[in-house]
C-alpha distance (Angstrom), angle and dihedral (degrees) to the residues before:
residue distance angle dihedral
X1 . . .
X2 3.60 . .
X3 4.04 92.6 .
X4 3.59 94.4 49.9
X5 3.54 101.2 116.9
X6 3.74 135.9 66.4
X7 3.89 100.6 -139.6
X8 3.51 138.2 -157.8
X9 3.42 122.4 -145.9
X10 3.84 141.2 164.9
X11 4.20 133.8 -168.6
X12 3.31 99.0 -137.1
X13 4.46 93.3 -141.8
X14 3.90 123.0 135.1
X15 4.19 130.5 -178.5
X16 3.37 124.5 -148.0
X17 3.63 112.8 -168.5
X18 3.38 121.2 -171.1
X19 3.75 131.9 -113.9
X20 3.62 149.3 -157.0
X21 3.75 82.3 -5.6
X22 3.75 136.4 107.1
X23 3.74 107.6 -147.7
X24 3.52 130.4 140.7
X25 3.78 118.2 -130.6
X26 4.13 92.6 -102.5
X27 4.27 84.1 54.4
X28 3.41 87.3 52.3
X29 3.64 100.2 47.8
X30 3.88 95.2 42.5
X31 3.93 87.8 54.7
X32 3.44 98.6 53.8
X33 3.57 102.8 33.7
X34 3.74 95.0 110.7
X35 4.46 141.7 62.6
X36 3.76 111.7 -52.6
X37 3.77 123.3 -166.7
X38 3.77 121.2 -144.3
X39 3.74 119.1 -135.7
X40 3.87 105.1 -137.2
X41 3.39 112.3 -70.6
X42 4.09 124.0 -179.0
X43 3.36 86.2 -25.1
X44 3.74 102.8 -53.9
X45 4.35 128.6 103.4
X46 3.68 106.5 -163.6
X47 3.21 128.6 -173.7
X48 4.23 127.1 -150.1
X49 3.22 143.7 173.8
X50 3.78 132.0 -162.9
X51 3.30 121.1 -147.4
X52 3.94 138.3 -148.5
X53 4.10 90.0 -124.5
X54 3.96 92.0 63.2
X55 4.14 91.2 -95.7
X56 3.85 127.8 129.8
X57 3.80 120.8 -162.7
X58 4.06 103.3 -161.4
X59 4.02 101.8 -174.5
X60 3.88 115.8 -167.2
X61 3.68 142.3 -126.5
X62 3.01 139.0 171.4
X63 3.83 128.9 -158.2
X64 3.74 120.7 -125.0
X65 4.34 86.7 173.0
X66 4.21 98.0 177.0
X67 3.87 85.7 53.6
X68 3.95 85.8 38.7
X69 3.71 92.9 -140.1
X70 3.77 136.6 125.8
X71 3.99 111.3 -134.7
X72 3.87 109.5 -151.2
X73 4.20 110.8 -130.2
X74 3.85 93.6 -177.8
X75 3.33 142.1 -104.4
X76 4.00 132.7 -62.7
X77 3.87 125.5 -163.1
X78 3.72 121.4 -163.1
X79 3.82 143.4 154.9
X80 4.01 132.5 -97.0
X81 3.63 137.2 -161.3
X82 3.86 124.1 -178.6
X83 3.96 109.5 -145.1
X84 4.13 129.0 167.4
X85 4.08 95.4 -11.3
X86 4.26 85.9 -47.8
X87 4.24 126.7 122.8
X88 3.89 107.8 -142.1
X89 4.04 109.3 -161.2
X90 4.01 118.1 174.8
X91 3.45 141.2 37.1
X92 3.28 97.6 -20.7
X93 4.24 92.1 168.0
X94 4.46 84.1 67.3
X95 4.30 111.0 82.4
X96 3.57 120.2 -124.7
X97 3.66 99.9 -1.5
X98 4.06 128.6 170.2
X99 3.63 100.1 -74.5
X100 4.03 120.4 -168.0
X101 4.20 114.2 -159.3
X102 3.81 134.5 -143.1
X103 3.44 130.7 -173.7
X104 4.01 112.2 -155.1
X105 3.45 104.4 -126.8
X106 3.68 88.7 -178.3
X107 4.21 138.0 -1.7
X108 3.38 128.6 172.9
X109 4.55 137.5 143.2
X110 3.69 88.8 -68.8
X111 3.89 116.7 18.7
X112 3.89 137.5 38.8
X113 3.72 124.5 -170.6
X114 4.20 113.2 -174.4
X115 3.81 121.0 -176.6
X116 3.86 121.3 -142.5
X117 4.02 107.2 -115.3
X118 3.84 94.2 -175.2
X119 4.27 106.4 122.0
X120 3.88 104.9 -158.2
X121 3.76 91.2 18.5
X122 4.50 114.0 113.2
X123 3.77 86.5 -123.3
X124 3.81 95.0 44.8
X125 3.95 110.3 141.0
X126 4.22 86.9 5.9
X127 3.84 117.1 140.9
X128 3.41 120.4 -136.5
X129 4.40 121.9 -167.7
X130 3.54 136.2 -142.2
X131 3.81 137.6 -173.7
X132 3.76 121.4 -168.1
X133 3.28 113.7 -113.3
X134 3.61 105.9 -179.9
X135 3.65 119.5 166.7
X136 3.72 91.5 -9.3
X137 4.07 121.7 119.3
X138 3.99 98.1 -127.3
X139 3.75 131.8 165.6
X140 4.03 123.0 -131.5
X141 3.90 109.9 -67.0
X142 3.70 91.5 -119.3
X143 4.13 122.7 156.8
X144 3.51 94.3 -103.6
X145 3.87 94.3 49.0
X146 3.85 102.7 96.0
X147 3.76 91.9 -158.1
X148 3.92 89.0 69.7
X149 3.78 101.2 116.9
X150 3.85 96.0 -158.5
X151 4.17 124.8 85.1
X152 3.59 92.0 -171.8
X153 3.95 104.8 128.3
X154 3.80 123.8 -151.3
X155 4.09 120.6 -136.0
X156 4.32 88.2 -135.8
X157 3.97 85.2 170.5
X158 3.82 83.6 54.4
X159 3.99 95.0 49.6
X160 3.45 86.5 50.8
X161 3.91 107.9 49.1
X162 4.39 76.4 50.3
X163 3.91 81.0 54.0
X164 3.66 92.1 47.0
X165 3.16 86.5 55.5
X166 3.88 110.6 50.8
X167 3.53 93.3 42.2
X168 4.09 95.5 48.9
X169 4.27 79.6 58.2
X170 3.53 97.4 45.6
X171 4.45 87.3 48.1
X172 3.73 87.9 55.4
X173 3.69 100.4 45.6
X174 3.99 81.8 51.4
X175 4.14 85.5 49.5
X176 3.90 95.0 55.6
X177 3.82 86.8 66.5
X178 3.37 116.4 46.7
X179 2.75 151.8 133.0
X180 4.10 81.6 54.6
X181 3.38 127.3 166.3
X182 3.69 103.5 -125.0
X183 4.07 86.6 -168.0
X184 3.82 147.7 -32.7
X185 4.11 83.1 -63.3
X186 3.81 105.3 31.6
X187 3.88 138.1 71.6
X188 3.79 117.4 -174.7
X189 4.25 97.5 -140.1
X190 4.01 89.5 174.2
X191 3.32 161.6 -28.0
X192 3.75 137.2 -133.4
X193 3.92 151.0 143.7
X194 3.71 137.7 -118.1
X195 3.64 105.0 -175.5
X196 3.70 109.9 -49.4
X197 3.81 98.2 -30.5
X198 4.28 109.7 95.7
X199 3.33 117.0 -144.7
X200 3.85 128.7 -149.5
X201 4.08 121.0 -153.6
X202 3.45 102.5 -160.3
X203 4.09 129.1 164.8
X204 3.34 128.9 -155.5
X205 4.34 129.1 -122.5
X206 3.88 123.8 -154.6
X207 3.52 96.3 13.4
X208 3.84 121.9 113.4
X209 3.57 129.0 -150.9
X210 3.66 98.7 -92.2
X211 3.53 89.7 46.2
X212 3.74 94.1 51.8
X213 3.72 89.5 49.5
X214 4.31 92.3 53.7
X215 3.46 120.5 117.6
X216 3.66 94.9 -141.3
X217 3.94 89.6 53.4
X218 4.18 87.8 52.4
X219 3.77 96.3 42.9
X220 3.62 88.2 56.6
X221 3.73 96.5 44.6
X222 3.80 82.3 54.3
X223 3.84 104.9 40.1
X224 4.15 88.1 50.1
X225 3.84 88.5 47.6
X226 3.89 94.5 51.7
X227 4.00 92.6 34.8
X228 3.63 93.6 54.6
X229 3.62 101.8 35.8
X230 3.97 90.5 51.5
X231 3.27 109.8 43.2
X232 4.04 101.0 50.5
X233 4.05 97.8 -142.4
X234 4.00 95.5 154.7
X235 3.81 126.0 83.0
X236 3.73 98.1 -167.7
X237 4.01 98.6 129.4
X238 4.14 94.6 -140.2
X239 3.51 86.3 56.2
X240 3.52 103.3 40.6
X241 4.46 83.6 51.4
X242 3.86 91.9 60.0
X243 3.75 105.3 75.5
X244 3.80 89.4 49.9
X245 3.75 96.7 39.6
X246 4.47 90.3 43.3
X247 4.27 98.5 39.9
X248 3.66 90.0 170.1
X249 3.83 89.0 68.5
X250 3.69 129.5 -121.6
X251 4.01 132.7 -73.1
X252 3.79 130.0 -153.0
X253 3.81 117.6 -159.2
X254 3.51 109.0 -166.2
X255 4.01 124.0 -168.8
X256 3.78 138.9 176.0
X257 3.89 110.1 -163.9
X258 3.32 115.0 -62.2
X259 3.51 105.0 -7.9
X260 3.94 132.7 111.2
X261 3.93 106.9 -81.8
X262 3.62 118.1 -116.9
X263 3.77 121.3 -133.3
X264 3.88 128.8 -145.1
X265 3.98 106.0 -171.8
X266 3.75 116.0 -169.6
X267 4.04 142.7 175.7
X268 3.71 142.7 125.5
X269 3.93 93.4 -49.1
X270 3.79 91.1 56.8
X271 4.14 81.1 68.7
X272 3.95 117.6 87.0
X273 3.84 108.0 -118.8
């Protein structure tokens, strides 16, 4: 049963490319060799840090502004490379992963303003801020932080209509197919949204009742959901897309006849930090 799951997965990987600017690759490095700040962006006020050994520490927060708090969502490491006036972040070892590209729009000592250059992507043409922040104890540049230098507001109704979007595409290219028989044990019935968690209807082939109802069988169903989903092992691009495109995470609803379904929810607190 080793295919029995429909997975989603996602390389974390992101360009930024620089523009309007004449550096050569050492500038670039030495300028942004440092701790960068994120101005809130889709909810989220990460901080990185790019190191001199060809590391980048990207630690996450996300916003939670009516409770005016900033909810830590651990911390990712990952390599970079600086080639032809272009910032490589991610796993740069895996081929033709999901890449995501910025054009610098501006970098200096203290500030560094990237532009999203991703055309049919919500955050297409977006700009995103950061203030450099080395060797200073700062909190996450959320909205309701009033020591976030930037004034630049961003249209989150807008992002999300563009979200809409995507994802209502991506539901009916699933919906063309099915039902598809995933395997030799699974039947994709349907696919649909609720907000921006995807949900997978799935039914199950040669297993009985009492199997459906064994612990061993839903512990696996589980564990291969969780396994897959967190550690990112495929570098099929429309997989790769989902996790970004669905943040709520994914569901699996699993049935056998008549019995209750069973429901495998998973997303980026499913990973160990």
């Amino acid at each position: 049963m080793k295919k029995i799951l429909l997975i989603l997965l996602i390389i974390p990987f992101f360009i930024f490319a620089t523009d309007k600017q004449n550096l050569s690759d050492q500038e670039i490095k030495e300028k942004i060799i440092g701790k960068w700040n994120m101005y809130e962006f889709f909810d989220q006020a990460n901080i990185i840090t790019f190191h001199d050994n060809g590391t980048v520490s990207f630690k996450v927060y996300i916003c939670d502004n009516n409770a005016k708090k900033a909810l830590y969502n651990g911390e990712y490491i990952h390599q970079y490379k600086i080639e032809n006036g272009a910032i490589y972040v991610g796993q740069l070892s895996i081929k033709d992963g999901f890449v995501q590209k910025l054009k610098v729009k501006s970098i200096d000592s203290s500030a560094l303003r990237l532009i999203y250059d991703m055309p049919g992507y919500p955050s297409d043409k977006e700009e995103v801020n950061y203030l450099n922040t080395t060797n200073k104890d700062t909190l996450p540049f959320c909205k309701y932080n009033k020591e976030n230098p930037f004034r630049i507001k961003v249209d989150n109704q807008k992002l999300q209509a563009d979200l809409n979007l995507v994802q209502d595409k991506i539901i009916e290219s699933f919906k063309k197919m099915i039902p598809k028989d995933l395997d030799e044990y699974t039947v994709l019935q349907d696919v649909y949204k609720n907000n921006n968690e995807l949900f997978f209807k799935l039914s199950l082939k040669k297993v009985s009742k009492d199997g459906f109802n064994n612990e061993i069988l839903r512990a696996f169903l589980k564990v291969s959901a969780v396994n897959k989903y967190c550690n990112m092992d495929s570098t099929l691009k429309i997989l790769q897309q989902l996790k970004m495109i669905f943040p709520d995470g994914a569901s699996y609803i699993y049935s056998v006849e008549d019995e209750k379904p069973f429901v495998v929810h998973v997303d980026d607190s499913s990973c160990q930090k």
